[in-house]
C-alpha positions as CSV (number, residue, x, y, z in Angstrom):
1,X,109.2,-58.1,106.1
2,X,112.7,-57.3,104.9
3,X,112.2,-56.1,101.1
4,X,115.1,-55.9,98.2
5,X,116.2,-53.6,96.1
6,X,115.5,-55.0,92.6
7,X,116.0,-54.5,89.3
8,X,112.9,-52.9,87.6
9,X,111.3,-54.5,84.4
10,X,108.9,-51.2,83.5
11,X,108.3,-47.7,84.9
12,X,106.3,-44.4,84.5
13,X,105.1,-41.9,86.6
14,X,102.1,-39.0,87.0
15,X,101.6,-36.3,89.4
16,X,99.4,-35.6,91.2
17,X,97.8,-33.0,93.4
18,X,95.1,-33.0,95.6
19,X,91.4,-32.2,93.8
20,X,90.7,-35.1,92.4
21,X,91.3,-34.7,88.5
22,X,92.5,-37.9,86.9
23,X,96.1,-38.3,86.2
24,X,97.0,-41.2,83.7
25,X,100.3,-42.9,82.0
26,X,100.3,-45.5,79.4
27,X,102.6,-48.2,78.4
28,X,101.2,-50.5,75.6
29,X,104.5,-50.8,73.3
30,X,108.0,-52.4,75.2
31,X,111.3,-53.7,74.3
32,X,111.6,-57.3,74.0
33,X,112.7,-57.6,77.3
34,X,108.9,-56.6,78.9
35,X,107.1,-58.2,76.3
36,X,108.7,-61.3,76.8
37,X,107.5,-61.4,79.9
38,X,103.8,-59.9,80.0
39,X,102.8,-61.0,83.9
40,X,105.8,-58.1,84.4
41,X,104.8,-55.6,81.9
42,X,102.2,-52.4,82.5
43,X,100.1,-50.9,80.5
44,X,98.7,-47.8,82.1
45,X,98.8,-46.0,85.5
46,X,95.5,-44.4,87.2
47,X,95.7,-42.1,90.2
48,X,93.6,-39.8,91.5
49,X,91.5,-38.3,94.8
50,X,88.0,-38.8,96.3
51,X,86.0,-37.9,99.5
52,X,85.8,-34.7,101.8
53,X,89.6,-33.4,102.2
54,X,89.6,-34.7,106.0
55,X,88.8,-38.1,104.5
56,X,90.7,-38.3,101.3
57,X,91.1,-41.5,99.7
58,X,93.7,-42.1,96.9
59,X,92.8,-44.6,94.2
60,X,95.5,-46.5,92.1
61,X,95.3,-48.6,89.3
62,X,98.5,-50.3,87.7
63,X,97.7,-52.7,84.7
64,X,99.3,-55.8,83.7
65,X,100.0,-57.4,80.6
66,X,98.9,-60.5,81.4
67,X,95.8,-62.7,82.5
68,X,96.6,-62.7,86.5
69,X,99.1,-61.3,88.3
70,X,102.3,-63.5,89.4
71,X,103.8,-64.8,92.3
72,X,107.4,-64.5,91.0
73,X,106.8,-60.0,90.5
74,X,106.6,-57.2,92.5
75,X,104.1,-54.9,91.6
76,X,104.9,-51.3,93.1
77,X,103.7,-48.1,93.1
78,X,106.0,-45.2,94.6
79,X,104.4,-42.2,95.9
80,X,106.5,-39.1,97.0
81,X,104.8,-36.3,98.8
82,X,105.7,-32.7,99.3
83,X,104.1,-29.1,99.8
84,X,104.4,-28.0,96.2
85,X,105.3,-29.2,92.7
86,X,109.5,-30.3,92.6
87,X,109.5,-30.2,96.5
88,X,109.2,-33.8,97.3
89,X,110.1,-35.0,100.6
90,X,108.6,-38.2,101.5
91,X,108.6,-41.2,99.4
92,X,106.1,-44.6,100.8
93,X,106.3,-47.4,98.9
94,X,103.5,-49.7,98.2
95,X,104.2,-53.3,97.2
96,X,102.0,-56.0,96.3
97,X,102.5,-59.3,95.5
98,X,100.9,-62.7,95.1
99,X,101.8,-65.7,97.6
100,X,102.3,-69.1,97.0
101,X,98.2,-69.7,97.9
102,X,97.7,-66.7,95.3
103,X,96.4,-64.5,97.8
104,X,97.3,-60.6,97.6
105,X,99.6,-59.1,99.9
106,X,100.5,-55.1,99.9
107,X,102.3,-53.5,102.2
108,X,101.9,-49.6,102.5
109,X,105.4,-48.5,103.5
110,X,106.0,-49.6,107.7
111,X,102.8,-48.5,108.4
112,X,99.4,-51.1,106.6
113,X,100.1,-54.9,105.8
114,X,97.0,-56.2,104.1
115,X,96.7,-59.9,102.5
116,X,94.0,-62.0,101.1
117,X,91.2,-63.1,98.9
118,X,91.4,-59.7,96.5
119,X,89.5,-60.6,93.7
120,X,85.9,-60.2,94.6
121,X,84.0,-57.2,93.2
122,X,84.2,-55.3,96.7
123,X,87.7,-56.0,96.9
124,X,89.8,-56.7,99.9
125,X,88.9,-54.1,103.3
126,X,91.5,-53.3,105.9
127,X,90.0,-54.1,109.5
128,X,90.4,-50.4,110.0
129,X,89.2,-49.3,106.3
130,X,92.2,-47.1,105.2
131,X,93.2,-49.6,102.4
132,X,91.0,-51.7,99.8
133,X,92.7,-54.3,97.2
134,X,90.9,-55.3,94.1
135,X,93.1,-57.5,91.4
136,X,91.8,-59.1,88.5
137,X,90.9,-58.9,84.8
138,X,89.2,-55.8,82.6
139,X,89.4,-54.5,79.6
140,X,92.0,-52.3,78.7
141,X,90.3,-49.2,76.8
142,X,93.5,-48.6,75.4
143,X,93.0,-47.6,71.3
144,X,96.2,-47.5,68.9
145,X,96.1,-47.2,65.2
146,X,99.8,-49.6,64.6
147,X,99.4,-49.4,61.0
148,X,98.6,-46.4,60.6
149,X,102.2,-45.2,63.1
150,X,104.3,-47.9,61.5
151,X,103.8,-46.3,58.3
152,X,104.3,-42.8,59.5
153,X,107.5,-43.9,61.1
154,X,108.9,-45.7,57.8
155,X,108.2,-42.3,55.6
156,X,109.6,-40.1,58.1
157,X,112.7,-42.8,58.6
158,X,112.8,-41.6,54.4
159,X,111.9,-38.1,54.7
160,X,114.3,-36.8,57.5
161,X,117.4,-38.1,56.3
162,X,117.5,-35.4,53.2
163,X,115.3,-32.7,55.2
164,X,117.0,-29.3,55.3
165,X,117.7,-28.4,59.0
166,X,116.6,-25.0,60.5
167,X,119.0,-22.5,63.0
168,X,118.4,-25.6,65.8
169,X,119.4,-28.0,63.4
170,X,116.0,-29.3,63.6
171,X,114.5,-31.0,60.4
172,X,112.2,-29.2,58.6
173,X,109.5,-30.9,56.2
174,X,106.6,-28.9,53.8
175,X,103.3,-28.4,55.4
176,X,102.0,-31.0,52.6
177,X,104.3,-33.4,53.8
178,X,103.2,-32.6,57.6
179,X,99.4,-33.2,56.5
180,X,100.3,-36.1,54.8
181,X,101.6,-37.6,57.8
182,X,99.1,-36.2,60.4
183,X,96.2,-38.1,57.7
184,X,98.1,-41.1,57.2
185,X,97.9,-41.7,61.7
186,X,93.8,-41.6,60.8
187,X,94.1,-44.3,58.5
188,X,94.5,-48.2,58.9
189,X,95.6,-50.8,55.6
190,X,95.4,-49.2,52.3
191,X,94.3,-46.0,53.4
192,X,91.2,-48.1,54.8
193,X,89.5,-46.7,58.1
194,X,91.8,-47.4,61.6
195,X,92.5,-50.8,63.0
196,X,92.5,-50.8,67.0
197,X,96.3,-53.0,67.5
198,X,94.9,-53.8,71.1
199,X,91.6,-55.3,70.3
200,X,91.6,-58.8,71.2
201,X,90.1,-59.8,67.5
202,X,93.0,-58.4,65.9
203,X,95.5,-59.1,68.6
204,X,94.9,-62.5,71.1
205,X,98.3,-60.8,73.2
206,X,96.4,-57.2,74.0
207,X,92.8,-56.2,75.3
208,X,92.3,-57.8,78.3
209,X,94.7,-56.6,81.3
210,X,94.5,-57.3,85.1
211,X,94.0,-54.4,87.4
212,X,95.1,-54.2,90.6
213,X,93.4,-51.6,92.6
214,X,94.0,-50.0,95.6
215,X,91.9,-47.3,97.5
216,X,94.4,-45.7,99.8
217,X,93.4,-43.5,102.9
218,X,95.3,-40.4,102.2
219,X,97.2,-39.6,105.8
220,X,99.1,-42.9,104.9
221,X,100.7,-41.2,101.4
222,X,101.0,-37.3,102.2
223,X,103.5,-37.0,105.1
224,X,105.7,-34.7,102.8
225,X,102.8,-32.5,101.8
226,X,99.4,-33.0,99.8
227,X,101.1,-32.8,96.2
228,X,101.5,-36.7,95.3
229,X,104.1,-37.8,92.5
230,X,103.5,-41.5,92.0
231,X,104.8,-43.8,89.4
232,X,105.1,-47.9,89.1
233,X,107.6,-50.6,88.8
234,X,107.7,-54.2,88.3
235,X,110.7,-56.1,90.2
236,X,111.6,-59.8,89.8
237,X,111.3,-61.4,92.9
């Protein structure tokens, strides 16, 4: 399949290396451009390793605003390889997308073209078992205190335009003024305790994301080198 080069709607990145800690990027707050289309907005990015080293697998997770996925989006993740942190060499891209029957399709660079029913628990098995494809809807575990940021951001809006500057030209504010701040993130609506923004209760939009999920053997990602930077993109199709 011949694929374009498209304009992305939302992007971020982790790196990654190869012994299997967790790396994570979030994405809950976008210009009106994402929001206005949530099936193309992300929320957070997952990657990391498991298995014996010979037998690696590399698990993604990219979430989506939105109740399903769509058939008119992209969903990518790019993963560039190399021997060592800033040496990266290789790049594979791995796009997924819906069809007009809604079934999953992902293709892992020239090498793994996988496409069907992903949405059971067990997900969607290669015949040869180096890629599995889960998509569909979980709870976004996601926790941020709006009120308590918004009015942060307002004071300090205040604040910093009459703060004296320091030899970087920096702003400077008093430590009471700092603590003031740093308590007022704890606190939700009249000083009351937090309010999660992305609770569906407070917020119908946020809460509930779809995952898609994909359990990658690792010789189909590391041809540069074992240390993985991977970040994800939404393209219109």
């Amino acid at each position: 399949m011949h694929l374009r080069r498209l304009a992305s709607c939302a992007t971020f990145g982790v790196v990654l290396g190869m012994g299997g800690a967790l790396a994570r990027a979030d994405d809950h707050l976008d210009s009106p451009s994402a929001v206005n289309r949530p099936e193309a907005d992300l929320t957070s990015l997952y990657a990391w390793t498991s298995g014996p080293s010979l037998e690696a697998k590399v698990n993604l997770i990219l979430g989506v605003q939105h109740s399903e996925l769509s058939t008119d989006i992209q969903y990518v993740f790019h993963v560039a390889s190399g021997p060592s942190y800033g040496n990266l060499t290789e790049e594979v891209l791995i796009i997924c997308q819906l069809d007009a029957r809604r079934s999953v399709e992902c293709w892992v660079g020239d090498q793994l073209y996988l496409r069907g029913d992903a949405t059971s628990p067990a997900g969607l098995l290669s015949p040869d078992g180096r890629l599995r494809i889960y998509a569909g809807p979980r709870d976004d575990p996601f926790f941020f205190n709006q009120a308590g940021y918004e009015e942060v951001l307002a004071q300090l809006r205040q604040d910093l335009t009459t703060a004296p500057r320091d030899a970087a030209l920096c702003p400077t504010l008093p430590s009471a003024t700092t603590n003031q701040l740093l308590t007022r993130l704890t606190q939700g609506p009249q000083q009351g305790p937090p309010v999660n923004h992305y609770r569906r209760d407070v917020n119908a939009m946020f809460g509930q994301v779809t995952a898609l999920i994909l359990r990658v053997d690792k010789s189909l990602l590391t041809k540069g080198g074992d240390v993985l930077a991977i970040w994800a993109s939404t393209h219109a199709r």
